[in-house]
N, CA, C and O atoms as CSV, one atom per row, in Angstrom:
chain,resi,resn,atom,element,x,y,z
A,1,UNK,N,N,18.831,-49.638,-9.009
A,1,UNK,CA,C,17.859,-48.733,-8.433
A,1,UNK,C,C,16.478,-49.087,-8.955
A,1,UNK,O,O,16.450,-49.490,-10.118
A,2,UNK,N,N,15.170,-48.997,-8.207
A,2,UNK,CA,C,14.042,-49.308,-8.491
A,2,UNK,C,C,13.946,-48.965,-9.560
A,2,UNK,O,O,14.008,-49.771,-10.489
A,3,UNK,N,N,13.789,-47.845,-9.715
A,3,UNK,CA,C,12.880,-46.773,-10.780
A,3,UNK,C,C,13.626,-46.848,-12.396
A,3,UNK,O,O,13.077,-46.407,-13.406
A,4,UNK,N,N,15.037,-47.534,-12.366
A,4,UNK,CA,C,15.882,-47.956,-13.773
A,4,UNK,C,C,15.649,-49.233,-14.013
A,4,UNK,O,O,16.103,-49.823,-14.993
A,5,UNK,N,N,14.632,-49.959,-12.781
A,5,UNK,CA,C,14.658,-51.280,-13.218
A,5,UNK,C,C,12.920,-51.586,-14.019
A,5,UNK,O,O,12.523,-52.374,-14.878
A,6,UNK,N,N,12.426,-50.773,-13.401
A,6,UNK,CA,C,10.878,-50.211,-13.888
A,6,UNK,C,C,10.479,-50.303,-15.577
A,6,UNK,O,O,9.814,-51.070,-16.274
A,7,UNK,N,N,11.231,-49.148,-15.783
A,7,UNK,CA,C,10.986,-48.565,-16.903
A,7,UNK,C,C,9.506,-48.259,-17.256
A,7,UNK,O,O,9.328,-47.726,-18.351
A,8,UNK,N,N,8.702,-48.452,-16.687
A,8,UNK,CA,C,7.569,-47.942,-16.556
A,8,UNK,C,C,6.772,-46.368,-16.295
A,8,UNK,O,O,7.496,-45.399,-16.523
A,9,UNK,N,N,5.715,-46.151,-15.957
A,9,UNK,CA,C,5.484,-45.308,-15.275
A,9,UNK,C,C,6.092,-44.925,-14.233
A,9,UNK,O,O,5.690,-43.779,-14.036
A,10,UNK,N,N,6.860,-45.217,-13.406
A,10,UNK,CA,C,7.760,-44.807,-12.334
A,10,UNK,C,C,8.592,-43.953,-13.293
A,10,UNK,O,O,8.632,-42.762,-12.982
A,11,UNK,N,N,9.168,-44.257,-14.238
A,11,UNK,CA,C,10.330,-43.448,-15.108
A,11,UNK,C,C,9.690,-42.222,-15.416
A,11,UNK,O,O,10.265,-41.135,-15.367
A,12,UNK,N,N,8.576,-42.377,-15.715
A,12,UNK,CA,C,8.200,-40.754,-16.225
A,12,UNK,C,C,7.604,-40.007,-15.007
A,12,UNK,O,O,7.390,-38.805,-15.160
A,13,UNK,N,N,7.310,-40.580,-13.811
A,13,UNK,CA,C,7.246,-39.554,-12.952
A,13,UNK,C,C,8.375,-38.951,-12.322
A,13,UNK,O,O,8.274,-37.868,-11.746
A,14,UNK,N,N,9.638,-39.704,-12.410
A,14,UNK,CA,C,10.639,-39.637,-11.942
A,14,UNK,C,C,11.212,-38.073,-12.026
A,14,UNK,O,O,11.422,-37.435,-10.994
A,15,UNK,N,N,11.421,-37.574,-13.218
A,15,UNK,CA,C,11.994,-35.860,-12.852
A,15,UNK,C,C,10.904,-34.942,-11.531
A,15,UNK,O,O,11.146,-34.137,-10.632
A,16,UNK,N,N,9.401,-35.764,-12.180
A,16,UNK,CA,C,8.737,-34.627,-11.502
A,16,UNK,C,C,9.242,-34.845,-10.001
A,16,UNK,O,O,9.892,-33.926,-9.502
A,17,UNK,N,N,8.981,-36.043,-9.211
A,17,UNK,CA,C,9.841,-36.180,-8.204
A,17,UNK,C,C,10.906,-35.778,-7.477
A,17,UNK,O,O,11.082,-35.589,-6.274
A,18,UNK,N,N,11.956,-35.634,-8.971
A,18,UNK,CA,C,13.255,-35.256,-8.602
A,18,UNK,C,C,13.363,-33.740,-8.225
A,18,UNK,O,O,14.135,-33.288,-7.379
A,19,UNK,N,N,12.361,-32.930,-9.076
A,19,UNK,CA,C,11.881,-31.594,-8.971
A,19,UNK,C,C,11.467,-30.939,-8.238
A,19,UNK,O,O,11.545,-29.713,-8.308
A,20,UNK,N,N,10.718,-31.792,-7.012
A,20,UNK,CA,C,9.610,-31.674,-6.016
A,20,UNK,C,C,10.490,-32.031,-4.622
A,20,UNK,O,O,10.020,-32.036,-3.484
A,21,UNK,N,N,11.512,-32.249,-4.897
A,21,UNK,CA,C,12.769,-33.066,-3.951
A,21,UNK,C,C,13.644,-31.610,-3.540
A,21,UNK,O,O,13.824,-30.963,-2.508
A,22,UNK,N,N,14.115,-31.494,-5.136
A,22,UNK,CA,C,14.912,-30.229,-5.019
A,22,UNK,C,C,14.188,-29.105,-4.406
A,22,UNK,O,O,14.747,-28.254,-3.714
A,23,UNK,N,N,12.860,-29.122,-4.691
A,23,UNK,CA,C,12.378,-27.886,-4.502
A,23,UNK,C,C,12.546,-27.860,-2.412
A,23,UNK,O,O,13.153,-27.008,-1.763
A,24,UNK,N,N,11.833,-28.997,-1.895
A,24,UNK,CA,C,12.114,-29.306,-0.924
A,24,UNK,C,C,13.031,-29.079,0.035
A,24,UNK,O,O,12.779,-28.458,1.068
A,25,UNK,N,N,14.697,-29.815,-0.398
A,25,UNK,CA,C,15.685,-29.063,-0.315
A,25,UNK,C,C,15.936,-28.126,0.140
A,25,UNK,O,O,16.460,-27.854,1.219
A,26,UNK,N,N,15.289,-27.070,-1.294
A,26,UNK,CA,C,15.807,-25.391,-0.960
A,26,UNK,C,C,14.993,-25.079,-0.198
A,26,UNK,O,O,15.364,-24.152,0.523
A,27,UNK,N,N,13.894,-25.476,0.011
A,27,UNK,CA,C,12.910,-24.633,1.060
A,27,UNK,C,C,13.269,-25.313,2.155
A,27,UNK,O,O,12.374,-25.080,2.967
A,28,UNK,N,N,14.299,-26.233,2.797
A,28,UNK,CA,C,14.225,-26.536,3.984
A,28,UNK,C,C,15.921,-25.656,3.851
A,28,UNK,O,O,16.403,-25.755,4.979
A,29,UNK,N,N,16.847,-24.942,3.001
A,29,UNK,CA,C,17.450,-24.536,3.423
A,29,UNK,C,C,17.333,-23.466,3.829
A,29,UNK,O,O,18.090,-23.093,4.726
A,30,UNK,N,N,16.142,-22.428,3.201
A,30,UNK,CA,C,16.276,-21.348,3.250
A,30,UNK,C,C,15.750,-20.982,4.752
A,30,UNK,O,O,16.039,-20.056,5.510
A,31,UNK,N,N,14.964,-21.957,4.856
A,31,UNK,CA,C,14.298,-21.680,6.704
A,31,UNK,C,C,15.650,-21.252,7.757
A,31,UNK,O,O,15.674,-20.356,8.601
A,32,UNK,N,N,16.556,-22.062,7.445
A,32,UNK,CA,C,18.194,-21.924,8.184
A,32,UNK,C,C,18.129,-20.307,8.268
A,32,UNK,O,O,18.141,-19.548,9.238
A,33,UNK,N,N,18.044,-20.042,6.666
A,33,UNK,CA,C,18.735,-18.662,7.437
A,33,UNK,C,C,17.666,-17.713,7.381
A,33,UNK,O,O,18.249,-16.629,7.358
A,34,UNK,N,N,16.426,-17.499,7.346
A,34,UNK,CA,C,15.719,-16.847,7.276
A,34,UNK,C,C,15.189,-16.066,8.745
A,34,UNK,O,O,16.063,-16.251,9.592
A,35,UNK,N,N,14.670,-15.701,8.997
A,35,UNK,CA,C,13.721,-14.989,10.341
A,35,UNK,C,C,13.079,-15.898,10.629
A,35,UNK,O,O,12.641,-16.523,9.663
A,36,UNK,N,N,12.736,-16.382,11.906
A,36,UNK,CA,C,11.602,-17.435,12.369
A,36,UNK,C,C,10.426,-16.786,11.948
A,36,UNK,O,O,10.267,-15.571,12.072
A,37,UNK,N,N,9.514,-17.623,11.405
A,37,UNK,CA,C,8.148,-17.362,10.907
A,37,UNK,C,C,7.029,-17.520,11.565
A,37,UNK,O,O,6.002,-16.852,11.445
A,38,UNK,N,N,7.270,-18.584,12.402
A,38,UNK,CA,C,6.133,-18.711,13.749
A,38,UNK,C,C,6.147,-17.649,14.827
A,38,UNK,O,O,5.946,-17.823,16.029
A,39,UNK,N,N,6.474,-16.283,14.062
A,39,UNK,CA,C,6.785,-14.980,15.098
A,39,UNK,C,C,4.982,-15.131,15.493
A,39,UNK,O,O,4.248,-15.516,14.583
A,40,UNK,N,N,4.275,-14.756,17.086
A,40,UNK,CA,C,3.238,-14.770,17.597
A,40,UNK,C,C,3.146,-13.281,17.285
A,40,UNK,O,O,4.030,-12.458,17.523
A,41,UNK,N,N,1.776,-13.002,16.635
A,41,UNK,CA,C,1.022,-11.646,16.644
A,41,UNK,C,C,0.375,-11.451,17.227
A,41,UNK,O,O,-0.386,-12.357,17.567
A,42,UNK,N,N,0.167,-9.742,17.916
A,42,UNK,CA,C,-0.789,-9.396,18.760
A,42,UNK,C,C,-1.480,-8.307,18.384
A,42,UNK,O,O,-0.839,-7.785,17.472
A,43,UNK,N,N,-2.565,-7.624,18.639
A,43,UNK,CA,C,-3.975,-6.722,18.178
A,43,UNK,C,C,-2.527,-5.679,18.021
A,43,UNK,O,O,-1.372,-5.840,18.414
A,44,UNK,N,N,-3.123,-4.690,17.344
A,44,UNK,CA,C,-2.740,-3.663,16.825
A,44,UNK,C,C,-3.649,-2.428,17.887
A,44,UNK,O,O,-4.790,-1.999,17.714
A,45,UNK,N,N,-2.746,-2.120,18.893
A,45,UNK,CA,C,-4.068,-1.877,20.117
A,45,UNK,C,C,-3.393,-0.596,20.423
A,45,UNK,O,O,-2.280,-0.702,20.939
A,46,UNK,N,N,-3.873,0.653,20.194
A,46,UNK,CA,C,-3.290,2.241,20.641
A,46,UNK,C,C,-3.473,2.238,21.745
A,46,UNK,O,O,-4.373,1.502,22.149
A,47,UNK,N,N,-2.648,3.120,22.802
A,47,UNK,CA,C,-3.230,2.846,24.142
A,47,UNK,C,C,-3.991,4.573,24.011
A,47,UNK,O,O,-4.647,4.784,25.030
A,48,UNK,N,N,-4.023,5.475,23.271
A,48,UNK,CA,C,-5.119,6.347,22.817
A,48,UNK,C,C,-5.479,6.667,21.604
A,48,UNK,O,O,-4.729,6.845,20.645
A,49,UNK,N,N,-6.787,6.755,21.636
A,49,UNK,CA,C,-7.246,6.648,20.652
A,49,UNK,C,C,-7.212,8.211,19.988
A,49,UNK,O,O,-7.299,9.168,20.758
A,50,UNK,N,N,-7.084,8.423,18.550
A,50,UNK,CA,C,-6.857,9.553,18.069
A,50,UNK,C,C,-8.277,9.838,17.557
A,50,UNK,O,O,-9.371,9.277,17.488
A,51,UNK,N,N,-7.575,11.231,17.171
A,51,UNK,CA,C,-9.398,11.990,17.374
A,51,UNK,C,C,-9.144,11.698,15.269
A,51,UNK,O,O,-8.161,11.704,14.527
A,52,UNK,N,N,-10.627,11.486,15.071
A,52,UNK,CA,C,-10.550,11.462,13.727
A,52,UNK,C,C,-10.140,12.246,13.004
A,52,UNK,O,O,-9.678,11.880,11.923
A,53,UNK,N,N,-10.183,13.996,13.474
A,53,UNK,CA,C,-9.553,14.723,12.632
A,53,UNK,C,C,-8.252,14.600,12.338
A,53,UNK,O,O,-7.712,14.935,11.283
A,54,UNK,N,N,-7.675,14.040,13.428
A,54,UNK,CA,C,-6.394,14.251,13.180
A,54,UNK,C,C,-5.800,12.854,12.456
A,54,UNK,O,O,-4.579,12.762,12.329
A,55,UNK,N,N,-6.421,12.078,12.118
A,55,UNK,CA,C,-6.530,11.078,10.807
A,55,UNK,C,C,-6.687,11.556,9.729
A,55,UNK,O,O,-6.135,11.395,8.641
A,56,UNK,N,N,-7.787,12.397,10.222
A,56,UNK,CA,C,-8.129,13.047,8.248
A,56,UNK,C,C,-7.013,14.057,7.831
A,56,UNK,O,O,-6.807,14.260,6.634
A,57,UNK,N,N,-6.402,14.595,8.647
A,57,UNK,CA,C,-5.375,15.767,8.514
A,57,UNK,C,C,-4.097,14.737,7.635
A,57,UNK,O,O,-3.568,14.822,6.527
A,58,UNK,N,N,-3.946,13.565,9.059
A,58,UNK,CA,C,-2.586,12.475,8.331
A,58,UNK,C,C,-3.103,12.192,7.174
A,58,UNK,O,O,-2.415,12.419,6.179
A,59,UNK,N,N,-3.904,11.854,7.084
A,59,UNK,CA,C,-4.384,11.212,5.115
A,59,UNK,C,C,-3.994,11.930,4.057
A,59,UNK,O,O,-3.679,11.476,2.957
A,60,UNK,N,N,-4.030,13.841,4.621
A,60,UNK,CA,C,-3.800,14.395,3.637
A,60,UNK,C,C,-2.543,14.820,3.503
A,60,UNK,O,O,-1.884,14.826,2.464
A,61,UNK,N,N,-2.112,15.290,4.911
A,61,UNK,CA,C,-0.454,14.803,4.343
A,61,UNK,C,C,0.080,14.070,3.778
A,61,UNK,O,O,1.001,14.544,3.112
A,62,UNK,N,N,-0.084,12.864,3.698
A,62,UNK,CA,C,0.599,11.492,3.383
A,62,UNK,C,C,0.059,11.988,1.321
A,62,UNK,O,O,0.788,11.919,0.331
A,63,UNK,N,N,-1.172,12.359,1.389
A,63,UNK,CA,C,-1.351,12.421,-0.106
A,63,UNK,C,C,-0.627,13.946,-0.824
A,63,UNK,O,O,-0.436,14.012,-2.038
A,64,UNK,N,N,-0.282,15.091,0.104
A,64,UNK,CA,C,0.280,15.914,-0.224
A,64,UNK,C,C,1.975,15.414,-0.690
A,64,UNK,O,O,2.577,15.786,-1.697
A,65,UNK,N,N,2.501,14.426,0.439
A,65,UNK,CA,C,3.616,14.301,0.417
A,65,UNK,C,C,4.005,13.278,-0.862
A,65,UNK,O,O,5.091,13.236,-1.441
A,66,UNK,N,N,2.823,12.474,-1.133
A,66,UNK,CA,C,3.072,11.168,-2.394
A,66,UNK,C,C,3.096,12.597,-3.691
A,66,UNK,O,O,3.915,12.542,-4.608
A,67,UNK,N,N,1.996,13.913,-3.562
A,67,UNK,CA,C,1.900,14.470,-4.592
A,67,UNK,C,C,3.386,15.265,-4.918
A,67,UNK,O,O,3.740,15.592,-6.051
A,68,UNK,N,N,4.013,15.451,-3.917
A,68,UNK,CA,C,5.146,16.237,-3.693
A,68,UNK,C,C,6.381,15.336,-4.907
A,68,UNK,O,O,6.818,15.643,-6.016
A,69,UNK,N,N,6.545,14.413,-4.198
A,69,UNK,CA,C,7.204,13.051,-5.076
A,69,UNK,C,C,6.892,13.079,-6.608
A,69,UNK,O,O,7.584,13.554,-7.509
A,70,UNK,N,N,5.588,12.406,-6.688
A,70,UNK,CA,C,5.371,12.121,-8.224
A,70,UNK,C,C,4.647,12.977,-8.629
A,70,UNK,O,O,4.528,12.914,-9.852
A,71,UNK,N,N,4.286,13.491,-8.330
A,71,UNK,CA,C,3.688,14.632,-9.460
A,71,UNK,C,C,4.785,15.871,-9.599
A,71,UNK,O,O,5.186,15.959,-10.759
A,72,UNK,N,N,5.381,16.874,-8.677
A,72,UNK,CA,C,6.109,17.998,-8.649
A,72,UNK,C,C,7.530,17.261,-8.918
A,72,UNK,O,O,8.144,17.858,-9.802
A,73,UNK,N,N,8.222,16.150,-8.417
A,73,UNK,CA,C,9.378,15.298,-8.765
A,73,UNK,C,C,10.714,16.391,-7.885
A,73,UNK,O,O,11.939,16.279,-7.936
A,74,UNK,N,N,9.769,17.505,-7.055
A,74,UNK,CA,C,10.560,18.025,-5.746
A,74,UNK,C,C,10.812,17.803,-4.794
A,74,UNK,O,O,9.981,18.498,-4.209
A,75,UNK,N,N,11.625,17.105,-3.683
A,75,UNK,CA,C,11.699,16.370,-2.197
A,75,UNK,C,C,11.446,17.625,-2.108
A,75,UNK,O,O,10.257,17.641,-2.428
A,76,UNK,N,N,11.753,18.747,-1.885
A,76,UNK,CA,C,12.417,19.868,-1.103
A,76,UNK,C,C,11.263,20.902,-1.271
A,76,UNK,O,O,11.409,21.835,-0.480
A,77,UNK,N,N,10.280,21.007,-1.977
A,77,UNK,CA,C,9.172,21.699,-2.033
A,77,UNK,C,C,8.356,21.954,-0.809
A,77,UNK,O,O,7.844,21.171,-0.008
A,78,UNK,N,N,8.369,23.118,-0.870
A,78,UNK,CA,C,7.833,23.437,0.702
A,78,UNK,C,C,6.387,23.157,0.550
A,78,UNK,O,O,6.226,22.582,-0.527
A,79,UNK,N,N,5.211,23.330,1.211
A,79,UNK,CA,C,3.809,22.716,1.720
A,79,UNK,C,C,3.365,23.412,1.026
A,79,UNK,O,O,2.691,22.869,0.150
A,80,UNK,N,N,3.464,25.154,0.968
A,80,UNK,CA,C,3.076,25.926,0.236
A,80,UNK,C,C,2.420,25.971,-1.280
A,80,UNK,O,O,1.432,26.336,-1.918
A,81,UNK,N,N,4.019,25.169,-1.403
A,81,UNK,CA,C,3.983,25.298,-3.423
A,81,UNK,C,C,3.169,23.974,-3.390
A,81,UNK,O,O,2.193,23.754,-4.107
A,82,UNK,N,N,3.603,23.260,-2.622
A,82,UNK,CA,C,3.157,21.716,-3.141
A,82,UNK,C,C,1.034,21.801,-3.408
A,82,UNK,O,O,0.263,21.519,-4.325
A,83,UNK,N,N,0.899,22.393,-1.889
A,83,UNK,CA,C,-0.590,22.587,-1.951
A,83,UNK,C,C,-1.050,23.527,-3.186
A,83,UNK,O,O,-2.136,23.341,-3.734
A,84,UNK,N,N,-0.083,24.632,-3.626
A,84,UNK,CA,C,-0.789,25.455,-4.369
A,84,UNK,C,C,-0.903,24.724,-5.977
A,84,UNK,O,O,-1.719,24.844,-6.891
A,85,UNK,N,N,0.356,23.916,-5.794
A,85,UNK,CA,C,0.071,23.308,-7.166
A,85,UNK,C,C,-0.879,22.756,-7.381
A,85,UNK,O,O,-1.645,23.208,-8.232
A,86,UNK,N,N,-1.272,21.208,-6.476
A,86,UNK,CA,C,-2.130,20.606,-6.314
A,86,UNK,C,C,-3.529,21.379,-6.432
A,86,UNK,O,O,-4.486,20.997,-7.106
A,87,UNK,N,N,-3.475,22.357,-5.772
A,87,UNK,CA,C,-5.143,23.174,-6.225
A,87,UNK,C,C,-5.309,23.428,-7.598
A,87,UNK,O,O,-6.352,23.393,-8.250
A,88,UNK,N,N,-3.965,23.733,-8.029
A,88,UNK,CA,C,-4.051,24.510,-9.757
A,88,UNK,C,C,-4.524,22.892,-10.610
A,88,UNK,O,O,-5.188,22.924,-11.645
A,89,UNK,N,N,-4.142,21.800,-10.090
A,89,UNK,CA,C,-4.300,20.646,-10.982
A,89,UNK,C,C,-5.248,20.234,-10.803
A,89,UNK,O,O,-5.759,19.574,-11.707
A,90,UNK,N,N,-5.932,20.413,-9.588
A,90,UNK,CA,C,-7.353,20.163,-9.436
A,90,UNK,C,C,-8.551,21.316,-10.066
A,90,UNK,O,O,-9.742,21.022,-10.178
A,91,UNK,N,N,-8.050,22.477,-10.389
A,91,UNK,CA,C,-9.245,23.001,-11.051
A,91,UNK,C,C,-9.047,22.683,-12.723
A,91,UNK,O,O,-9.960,22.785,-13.542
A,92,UNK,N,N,-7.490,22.229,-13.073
A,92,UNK,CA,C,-7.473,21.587,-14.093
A,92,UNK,C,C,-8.327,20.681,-14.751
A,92,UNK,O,O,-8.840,20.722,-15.870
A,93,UNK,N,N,-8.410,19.359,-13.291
A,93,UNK,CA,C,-9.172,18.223,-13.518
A,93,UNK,C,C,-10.802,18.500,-13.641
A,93,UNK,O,O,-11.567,17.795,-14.298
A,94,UNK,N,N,-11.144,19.574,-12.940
A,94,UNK,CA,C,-12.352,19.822,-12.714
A,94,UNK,C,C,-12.840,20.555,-13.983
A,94,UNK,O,O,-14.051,20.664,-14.178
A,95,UNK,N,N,-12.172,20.930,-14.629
A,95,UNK,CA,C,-12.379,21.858,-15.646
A,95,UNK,C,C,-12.734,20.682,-17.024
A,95,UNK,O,O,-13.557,20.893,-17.916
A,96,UNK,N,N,-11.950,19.563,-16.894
A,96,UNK,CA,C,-11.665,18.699,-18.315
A,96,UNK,C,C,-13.022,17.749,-17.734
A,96,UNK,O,O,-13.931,17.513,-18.530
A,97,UNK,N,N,-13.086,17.320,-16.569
A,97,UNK,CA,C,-14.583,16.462,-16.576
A,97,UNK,C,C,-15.936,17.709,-15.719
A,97,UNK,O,O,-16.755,17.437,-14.841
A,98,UNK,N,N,-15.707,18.901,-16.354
A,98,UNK,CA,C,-16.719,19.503,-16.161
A,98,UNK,C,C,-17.854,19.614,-15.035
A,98,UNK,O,O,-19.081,19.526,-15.068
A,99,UNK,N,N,-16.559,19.934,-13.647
A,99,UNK,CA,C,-17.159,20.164,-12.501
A,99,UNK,C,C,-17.043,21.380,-11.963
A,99,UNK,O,O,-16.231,22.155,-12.466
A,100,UNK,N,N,-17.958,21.850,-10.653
A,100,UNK,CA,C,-17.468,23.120,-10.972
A,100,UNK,C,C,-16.840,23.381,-9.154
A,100,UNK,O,O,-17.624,23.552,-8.220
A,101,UNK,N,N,-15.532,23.359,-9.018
A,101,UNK,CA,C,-15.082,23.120,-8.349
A,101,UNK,C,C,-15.383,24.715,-7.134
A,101,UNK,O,O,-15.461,24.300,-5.977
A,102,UNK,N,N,-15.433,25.195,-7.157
A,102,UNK,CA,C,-16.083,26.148,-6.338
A,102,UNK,C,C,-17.448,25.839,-5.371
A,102,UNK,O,O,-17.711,26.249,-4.240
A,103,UNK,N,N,-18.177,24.984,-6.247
A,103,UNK,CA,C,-19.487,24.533,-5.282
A,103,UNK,C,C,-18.985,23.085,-4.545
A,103,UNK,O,O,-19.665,22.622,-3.629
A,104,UNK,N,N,-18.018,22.551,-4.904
A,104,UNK,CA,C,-17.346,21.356,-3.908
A,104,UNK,C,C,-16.083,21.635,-2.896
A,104,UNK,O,O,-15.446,20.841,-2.204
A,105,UNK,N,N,-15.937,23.245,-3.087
A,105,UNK,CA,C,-15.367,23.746,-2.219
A,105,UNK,C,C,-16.327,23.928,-1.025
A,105,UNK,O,O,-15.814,23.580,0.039
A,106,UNK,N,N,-17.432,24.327,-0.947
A,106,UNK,CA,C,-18.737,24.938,-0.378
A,106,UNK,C,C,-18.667,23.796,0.191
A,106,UNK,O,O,-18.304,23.762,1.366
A,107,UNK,N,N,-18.934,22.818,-0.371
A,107,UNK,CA,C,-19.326,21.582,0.338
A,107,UNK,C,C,-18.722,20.892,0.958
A,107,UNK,O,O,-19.108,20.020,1.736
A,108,UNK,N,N,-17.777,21.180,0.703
A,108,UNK,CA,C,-16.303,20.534,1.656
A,108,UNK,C,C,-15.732,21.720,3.150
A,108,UNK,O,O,-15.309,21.476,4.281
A,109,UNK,N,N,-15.939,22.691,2.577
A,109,UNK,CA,C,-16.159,23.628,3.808
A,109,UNK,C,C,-17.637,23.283,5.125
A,109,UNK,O,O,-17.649,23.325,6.356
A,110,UNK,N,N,-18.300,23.082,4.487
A,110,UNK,CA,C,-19.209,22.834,5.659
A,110,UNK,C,C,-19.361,21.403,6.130
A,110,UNK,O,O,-19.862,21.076,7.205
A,111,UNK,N,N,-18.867,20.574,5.198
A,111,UNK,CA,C,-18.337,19.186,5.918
A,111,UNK,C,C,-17.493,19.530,7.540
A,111,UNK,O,O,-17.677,19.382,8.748
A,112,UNK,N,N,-16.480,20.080,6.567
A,112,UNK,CA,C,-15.141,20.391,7.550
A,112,UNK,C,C,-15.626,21.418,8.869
A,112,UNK,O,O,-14.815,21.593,9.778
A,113,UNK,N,N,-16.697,21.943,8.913
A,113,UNK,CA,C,-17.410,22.947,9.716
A,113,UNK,C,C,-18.239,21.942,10.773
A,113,UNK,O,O,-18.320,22.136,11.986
A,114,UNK,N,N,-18.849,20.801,10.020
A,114,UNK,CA,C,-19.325,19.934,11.012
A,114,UNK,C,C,-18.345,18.774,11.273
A,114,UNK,O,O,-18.784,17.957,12.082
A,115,UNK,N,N,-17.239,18.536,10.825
A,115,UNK,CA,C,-16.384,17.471,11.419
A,115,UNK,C,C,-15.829,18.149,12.840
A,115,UNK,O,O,-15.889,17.523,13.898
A,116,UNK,N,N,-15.195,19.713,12.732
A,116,UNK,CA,C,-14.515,20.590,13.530
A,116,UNK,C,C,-15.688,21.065,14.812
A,116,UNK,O,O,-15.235,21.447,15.891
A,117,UNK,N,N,-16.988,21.011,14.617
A,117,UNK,CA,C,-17.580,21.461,15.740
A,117,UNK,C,C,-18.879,20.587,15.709
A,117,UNK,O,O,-19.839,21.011,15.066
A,118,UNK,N,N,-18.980,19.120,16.519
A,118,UNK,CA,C,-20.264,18.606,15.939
A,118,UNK,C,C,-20.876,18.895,17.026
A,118,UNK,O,O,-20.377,19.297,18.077
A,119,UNK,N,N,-22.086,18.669,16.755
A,119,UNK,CA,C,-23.544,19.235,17.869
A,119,UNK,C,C,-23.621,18.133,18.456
A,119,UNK,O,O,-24.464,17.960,19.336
């Protein structure tokens, strides 16, 4: 074989080769059984478009429901408790970095006053 008759630099590249071979190999086996990868993508296209509130509503579900999980560690907690907790931990938070959560209520109310009825 070439590369035993060498003994040269061919010899010491030789594992890396052999390495780069194998690796080869497995990546041409795994294509066999895998999902075709040249799947064609297309736009991500709603055929209606949603009204933003009702985005901002999903956002907060989705963060009520993550709070439900890891923070309360209840599946089964109804909306109720989950929200009421979440308020109690937020005047918690507001309390330890010294905000005063009553005037970002205000302000979040009249956000929500002009998201719900804009001029």
């Amino acid at each position: 074989m070439f590369v035993k008759e060498t003994g040269g630099p061919v010899d010491a590249m030789w594992p890396l080769v052999s390495w780069v071979a194998v690796l080869m190999g497995r990546q041409s086996n795994r294509k066999d059984t895998r999902m075709n990868t040249t799947t064609m993508y297309r736009a991500n296209v709603r055929k209606v478009k949603r009204h933003p509130n009702a985005i901002r509503a999903d956002r907060a579900a989705q963060a009520l429901a993550y709070y439900r999980v890891a923070a309360l560690r209840e599946p089964g907690a109804s909306v109720d408790t989950v929200l009421s907790d979440f308020l109690t931990d937020l005047r918690h938070f507001c309390e330890r970095v010294n905000l005063d959560l009553a005037q970002l209520d205000r302000m979040a109310h009249r956000k929500y006053l002009t998201e719900k009825y804009p001029r």
